[in-house]
N, C-alpha and C positions, 0 to 999 in steps of 0.2 A: 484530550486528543486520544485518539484510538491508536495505539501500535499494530502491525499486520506484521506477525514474525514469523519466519521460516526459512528455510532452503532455497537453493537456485528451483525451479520449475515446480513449484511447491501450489501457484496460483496466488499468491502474490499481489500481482499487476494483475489477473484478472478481477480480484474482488476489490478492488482501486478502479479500474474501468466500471464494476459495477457498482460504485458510491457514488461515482462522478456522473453517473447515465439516473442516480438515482435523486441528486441532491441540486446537479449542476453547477457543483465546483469544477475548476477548470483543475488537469494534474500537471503538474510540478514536475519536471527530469530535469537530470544533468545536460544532455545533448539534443541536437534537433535531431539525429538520428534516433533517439530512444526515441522521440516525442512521436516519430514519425512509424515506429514501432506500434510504439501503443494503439495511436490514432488506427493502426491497420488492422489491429488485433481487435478492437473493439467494430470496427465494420464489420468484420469476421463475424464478432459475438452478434451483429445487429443490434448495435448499443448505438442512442445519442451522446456523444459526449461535447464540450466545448470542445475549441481545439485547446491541443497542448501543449504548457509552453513555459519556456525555459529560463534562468539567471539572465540569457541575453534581451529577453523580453520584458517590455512594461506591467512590470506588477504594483498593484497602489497599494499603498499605506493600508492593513486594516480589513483588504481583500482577505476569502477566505482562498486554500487552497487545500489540495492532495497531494502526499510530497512521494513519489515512485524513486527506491534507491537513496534517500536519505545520505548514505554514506559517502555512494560518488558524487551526491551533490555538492555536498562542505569540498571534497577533493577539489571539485572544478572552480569552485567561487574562490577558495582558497590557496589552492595550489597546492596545499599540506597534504600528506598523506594519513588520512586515518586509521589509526590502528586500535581505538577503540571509544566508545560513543555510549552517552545513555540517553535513556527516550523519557521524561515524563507522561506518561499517558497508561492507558487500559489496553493489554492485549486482547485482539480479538479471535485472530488466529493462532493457536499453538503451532510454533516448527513440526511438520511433518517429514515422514520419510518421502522422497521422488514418488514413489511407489504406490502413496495416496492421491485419488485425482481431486484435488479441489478447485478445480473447475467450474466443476458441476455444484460445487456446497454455493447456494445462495446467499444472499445478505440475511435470510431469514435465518435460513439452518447456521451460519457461519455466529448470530449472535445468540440460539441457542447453546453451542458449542464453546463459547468464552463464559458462557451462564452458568452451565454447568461446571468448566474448570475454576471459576471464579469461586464457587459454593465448594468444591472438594478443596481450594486450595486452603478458603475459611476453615472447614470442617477439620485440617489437619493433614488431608489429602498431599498426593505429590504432584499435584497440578501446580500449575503454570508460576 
């Protein structure tokens, strides 16, 4: 599993729209309003994606998906509030400041950028 970590408006959900326009899994949110979110933002992007969809939708056994918001998802299926989570998986985005647009970083440049923090982290590095 790939991890996408970062900030609020970090891009995020966009390189989530572009796995899912890339792979055509369908993404995973907490609410039909995210879903409805996404779905507009990637029109936006001129992306295909499946539609988007939710806990309250039929998902099968074994399906692959994209999960968007991870943390408010457990909140809504569960009711719990989370206060803290781990991911088995490979970062692919390091948290950025707002102030970076990764918008624009592609799937290509986005997994150069886990490559090389991956190798500084080996190396001793203070990556990721």
């Amino acid at each position: 599993m790939l991890a996408i970590i970062g900030g609020r408006q970090t891009g995020k959900t966009t390189c989530l729209i572009e796995m899912s326009n890339e792979t055509g899994y369908p993404i995973l949110t907490a609410t039909r309003g995210m879903a409805e979110s996404i779905e507009l933002m990637a029109r936006r992007m001129h992306k295909e994606i499946p539609p988007v969809i939710t806990p309250s939708s039929y998902v099968m056994k074994g399906e692959r998906v994209i999960v968007d918001e991870v943390g408010l998802l457990i909140e809504c299926i569960t009711g719990a509030e989370v206060v803290a989570a781990s991911i088995d998986g490979v970062a692919l985005v390091k948290a950025q400041p707002p102030s970076t647009d990764l918008a624009k970083l592609g799937m290509w440049e986005a997994f150069k950028l886990w490559r090389s923090e991956l190798k500084r982290a080996r190396s001793g590095g203070d990556g990721m």
